[in-house]
C-alpha positions as CSV (number, residue, x, y, z in Angstrom):
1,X,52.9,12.8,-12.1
2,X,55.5,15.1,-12.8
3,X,57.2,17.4,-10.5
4,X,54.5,19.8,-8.3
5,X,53.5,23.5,-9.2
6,X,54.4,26.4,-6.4
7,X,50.2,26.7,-6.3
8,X,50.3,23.0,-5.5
9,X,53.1,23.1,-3.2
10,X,51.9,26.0,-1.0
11,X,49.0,24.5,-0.7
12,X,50.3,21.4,0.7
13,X,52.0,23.6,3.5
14,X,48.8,25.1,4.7
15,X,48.0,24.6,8.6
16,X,43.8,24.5,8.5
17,X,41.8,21.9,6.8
18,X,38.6,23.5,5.2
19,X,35.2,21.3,5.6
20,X,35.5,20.5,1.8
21,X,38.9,19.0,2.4
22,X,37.8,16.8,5.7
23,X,35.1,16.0,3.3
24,X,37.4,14.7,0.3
25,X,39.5,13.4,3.0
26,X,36.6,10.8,4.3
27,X,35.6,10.1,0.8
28,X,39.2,8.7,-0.4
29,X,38.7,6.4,2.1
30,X,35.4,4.8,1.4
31,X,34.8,5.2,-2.3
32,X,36.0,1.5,-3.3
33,X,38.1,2.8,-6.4
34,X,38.6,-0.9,-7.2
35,X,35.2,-1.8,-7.5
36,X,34.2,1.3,-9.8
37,X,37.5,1.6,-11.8
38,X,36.6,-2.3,-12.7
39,X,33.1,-1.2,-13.6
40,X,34.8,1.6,-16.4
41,X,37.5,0.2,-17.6
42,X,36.2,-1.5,-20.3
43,X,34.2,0.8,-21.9
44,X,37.2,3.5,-21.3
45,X,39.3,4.2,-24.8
46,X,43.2,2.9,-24.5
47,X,46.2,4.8,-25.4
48,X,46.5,4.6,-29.8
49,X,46.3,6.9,-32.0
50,X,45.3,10.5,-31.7
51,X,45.3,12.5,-28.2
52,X,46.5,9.9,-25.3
53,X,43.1,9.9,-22.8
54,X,43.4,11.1,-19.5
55,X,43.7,8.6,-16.2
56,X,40.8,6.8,-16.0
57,X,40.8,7.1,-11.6
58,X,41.7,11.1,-12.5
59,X,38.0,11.4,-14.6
60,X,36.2,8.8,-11.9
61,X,37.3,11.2,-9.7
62,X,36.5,14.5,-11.5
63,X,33.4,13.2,-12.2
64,X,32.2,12.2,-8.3
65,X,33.3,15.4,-7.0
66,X,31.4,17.4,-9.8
67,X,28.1,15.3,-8.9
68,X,29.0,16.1,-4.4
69,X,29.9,19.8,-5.1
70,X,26.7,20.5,-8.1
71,X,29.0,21.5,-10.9
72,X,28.4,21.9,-14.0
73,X,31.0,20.8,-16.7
74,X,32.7,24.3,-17.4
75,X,32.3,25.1,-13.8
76,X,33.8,21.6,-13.3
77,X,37.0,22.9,-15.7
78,X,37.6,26.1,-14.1
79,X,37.4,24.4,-10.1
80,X,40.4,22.6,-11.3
81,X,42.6,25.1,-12.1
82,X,41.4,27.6,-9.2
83,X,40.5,24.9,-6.2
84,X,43.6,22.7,-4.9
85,X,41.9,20.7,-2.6
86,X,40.2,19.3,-5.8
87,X,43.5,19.1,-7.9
88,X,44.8,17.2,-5.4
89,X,41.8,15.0,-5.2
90,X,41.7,14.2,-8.6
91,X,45.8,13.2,-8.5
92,X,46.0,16.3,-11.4
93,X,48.3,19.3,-11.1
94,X,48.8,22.1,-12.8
95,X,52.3,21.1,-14.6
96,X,50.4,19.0,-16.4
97,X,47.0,18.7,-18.8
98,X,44.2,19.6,-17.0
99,X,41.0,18.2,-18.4
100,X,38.9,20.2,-20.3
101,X,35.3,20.7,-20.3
102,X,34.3,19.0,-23.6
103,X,36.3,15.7,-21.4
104,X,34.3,15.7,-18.4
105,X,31.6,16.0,-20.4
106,X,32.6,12.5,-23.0
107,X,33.0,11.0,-19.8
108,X,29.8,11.5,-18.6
109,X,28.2,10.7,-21.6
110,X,30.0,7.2,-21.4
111,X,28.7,6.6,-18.6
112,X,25.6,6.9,-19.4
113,X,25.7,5.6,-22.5
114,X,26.7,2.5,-20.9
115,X,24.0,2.4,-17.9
116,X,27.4,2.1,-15.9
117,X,25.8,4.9,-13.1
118,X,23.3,1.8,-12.0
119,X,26.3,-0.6,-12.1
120,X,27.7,1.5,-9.6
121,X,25.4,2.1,-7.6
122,X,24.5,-2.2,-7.2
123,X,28.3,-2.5,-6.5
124,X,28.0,-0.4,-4.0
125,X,25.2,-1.6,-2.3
126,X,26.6,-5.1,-2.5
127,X,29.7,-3.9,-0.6
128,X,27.8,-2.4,1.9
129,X,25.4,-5.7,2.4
130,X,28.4,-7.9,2.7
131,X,29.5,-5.7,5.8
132,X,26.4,-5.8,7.1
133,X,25.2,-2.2,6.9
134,X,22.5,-3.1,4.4
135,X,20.2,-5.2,6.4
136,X,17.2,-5.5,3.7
137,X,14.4,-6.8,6.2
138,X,12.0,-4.1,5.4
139,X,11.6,-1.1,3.5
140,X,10.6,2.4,2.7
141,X,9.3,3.9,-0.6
142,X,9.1,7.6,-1.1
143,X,8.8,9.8,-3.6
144,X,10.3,13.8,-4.6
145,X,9.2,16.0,-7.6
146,X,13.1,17.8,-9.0
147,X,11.8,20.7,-10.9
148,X,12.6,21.0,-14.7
149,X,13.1,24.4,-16.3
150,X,9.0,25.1,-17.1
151,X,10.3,28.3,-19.4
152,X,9.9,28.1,-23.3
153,X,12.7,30.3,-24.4
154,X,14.6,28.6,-25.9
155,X,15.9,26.8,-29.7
156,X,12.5,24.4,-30.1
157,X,10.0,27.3,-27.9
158,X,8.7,24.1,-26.0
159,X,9.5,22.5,-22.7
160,X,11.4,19.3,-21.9
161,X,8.2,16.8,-23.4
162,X,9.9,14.1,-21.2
163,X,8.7,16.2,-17.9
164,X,5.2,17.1,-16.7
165,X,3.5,19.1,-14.8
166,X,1.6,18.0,-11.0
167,X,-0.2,19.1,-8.2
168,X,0.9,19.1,-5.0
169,X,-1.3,20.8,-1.9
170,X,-2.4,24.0,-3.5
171,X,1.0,24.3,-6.0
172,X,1.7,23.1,-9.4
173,X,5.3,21.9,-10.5
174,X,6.9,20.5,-13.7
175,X,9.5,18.5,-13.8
176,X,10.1,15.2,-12.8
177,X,9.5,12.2,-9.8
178,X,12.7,10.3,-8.4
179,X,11.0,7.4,-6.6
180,X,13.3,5.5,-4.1
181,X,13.7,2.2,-1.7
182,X,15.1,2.5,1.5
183,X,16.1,0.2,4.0
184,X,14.1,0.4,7.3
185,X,16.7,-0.5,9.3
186,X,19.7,2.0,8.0
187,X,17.6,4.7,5.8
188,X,20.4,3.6,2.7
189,X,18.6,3.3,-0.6
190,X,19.1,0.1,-2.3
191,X,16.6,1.0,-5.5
192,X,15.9,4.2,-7.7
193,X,13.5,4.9,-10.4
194,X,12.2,8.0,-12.4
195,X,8.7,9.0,-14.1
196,X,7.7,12.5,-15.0
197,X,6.4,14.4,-11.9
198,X,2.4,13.5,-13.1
199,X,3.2,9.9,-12.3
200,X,1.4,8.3,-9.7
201,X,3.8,7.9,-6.8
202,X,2.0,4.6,-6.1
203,X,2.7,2.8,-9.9
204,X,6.3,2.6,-9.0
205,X,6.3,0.6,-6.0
206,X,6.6,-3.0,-7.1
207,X,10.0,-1.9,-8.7
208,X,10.9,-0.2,-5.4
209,X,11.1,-3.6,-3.5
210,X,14.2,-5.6,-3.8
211,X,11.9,-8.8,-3.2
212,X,13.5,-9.8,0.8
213,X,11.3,-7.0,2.9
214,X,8.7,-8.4,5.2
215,X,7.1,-5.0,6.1
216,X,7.0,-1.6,4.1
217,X,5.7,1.6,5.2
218,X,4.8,4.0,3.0
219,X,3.1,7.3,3.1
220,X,-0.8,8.1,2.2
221,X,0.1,8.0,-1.6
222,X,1.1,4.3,-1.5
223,X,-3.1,3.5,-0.7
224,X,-3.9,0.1,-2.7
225,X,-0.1,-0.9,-2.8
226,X,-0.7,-4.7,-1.6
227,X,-3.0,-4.9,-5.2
228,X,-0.1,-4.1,-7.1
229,X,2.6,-6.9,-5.2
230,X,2.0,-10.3,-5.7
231,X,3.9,-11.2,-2.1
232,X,3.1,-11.5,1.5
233,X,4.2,-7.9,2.9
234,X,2.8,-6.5,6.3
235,X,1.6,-2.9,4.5
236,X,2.4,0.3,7.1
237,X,0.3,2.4,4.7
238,X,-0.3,6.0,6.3
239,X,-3.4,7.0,7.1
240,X,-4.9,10.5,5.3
241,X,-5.1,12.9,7.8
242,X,-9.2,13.8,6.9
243,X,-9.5,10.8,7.7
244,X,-8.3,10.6,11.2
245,X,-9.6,14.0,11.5
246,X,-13.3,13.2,10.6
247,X,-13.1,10.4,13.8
248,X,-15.2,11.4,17.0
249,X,-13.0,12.3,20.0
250,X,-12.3,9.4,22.2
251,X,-10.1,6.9,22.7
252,X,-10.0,5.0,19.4
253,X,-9.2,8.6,17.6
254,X,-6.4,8.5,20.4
255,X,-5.2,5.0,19.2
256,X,-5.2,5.5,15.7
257,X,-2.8,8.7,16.2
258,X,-0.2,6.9,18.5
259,X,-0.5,4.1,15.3
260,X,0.4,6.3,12.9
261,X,2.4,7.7,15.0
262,X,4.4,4.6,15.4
263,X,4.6,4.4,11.3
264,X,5.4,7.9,10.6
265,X,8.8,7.7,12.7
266,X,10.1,4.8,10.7
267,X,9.0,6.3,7.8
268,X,11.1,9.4,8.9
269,X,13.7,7.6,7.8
270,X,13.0,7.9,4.0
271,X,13.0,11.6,4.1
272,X,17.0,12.1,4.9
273,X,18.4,11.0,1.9
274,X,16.1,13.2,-0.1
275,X,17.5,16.3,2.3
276,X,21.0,15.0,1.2
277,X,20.0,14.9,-2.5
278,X,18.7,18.1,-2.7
279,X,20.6,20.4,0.1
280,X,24.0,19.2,0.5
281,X,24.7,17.6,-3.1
282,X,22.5,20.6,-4.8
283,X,19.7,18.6,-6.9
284,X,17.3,21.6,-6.6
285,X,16.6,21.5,-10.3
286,X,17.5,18.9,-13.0
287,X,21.0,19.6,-15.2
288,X,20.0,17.6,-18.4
289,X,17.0,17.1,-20.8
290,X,14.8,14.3,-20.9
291,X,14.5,11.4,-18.2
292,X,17.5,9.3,-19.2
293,X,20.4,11.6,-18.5
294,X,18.8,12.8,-15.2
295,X,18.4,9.0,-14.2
296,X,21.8,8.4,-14.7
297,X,22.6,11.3,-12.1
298,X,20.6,9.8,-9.8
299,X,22.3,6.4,-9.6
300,X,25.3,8.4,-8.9
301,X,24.3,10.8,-6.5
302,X,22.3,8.1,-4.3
303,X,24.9,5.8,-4.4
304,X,27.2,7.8,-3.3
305,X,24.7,9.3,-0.8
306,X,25.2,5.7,0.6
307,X,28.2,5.9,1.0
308,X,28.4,9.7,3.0
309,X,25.9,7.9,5.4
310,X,28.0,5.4,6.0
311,X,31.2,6.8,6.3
312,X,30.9,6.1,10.2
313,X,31.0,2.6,10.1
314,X,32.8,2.3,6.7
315,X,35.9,4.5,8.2
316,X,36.0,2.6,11.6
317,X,36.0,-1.0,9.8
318,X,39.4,0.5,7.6
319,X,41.1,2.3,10.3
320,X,44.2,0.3,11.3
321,X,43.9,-1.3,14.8
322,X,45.5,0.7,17.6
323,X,47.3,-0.7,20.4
């Protein structure tokens, strides 16, 4: 990199560290930029003729921090020339070329033309198995309806065909169903699919389990699971609250809500990622048309939900002994 800008250099004297910098900070140190720059690399075009392409850690970079901090990909462009705490992050500065919109936006699109966002997200996982933070005894299965944009002003006057509408208590929504697998033990989500939000949460969960769980619990929408798994599971299948409520008074009514009791705080565990997902990394509404591309942002954003939630553990195994 060539010599720093005076932006870039008065930043580096600041005193305070914002939250977004502690937050960048953590995340240099647990992303394994090995692992996912091997992953890349050879679908990534090499210096030849025409324009020279920009680092490939520089656009791995861009590209996590436009999926933590909900960025679009002129939004995306204009952080880097305004934010330093991201310029710095991405190794960029303003002396040099700062990649444009139409870049990020290639690199995304190789990506996902590649199915490299579920590539990451296995590598991942696998790191975090081989240090033992991804126990895979038993599991969780959830489901969470992102909205789509249900308006019809636009080129084609239609709505995104690849997204439905669905019930849910007395409201309807359209858009789409992100179906996950957690792990019982450390709520980290080893497995992700999509359907359109009218999907039955209950048709994904054979391609939820990783195929090591003894037990999975599972809300009231998960009812006739065990038909659809041809394994030896111990079901924790919620109960539908009619039901419980249509029991006499007594103390079998009593027993059946400690029980489900019991099951609904490991199931608890399934709902934090989600809150993650949606709150701090900003999925309140799908970016993209059609199921394919908005998969693809869900490998990445639970993958490196992963590795937020882990950052504890991840941090203290790197740390450098003390005496």
């Amino acid at each position: 990199m060539s010599q720093i800008s005076f932006a870039d250099a008065e930043y580096a004297g600041k005193r305070k560290k914002t939250r977004r910098e502690v937050f960048l900070e953590e995340m240099e140190v647990v992303v394994p930029w090995a692992v996912l720059l091997k992953i890349i690399e050879p679908h990534y075009p090499v210096a030849g003729r025409g324009r020279r392409p920009y680092a490939l850690e520089s656009m791995l970079r861009v590209h996590l921090m436009q999926n933590w901090f909900a960025l679009s990909d002129p939004a995306m462009e204009e952080a880097l020339y305004e934010i330093a705490s991201l310029r710095s992050f991405a190794r960029l500065s303003l002396n040099d070329a700062i990649a444009d919109e139409t870049t990020i936006l290639n690199f995304r699109h190789l990506l996902e033309a590649n199915d490299l966002a579920e590539d990451m997200l296995k590598a991942i996982n696998a790191l975090l198995a081989r240090k033992g933070l991804l126990l895979k005894r038993g599991s969780i299965v959830d489901a969470t309806i992102i909205a789509a944009p249900s308006s019809t002003k636009n080129e084609k006057r239609e709505r995104d065909p690849e997204m439905h509408q669905a019930k849910k208590g007395q409201q309807y929504f359209f858009g789409m169903k992100a179906h996950i697998g957690v792990d019982a033990e450390s709520g980290l989500v080893h497995t992700v699919t999509t359907t359109a939000a009218n999907e039955a949460d209950v048709t994904q969960v054979a391609d939820l389990l990783h195929g090591k769980e003894r037990q999975v619990w599972a809300d009231s929408g998960y009812r006739g699971a065990a038909s659809r798994v041809d394994r030896d599971i111990e079901w924790h299948i919620a109960a539908r609250p009619t039901d419980i409520a249509r029991m006499p008074e007594g103390k079998a009514r009593e027993r059946v809500r400690k029980h489900e009791h019991r099951k609904a705080s490991v199931r608890a565990k399934v709902e934090h990622p989600l809150r993650v997902i949606k709150r701090q990394f900003g999925l309140v509404k799908v970016r993209f048309k059609g199921l394919a591309k908005n998969t693809a942002q869900l490998f990445t954003l639970f993958a490196l939900l992963n590795l937020w939630m882990a950052r504890r553990q991840l941090m203290g195994q790197v740390r450098p002994k003390t005496a």
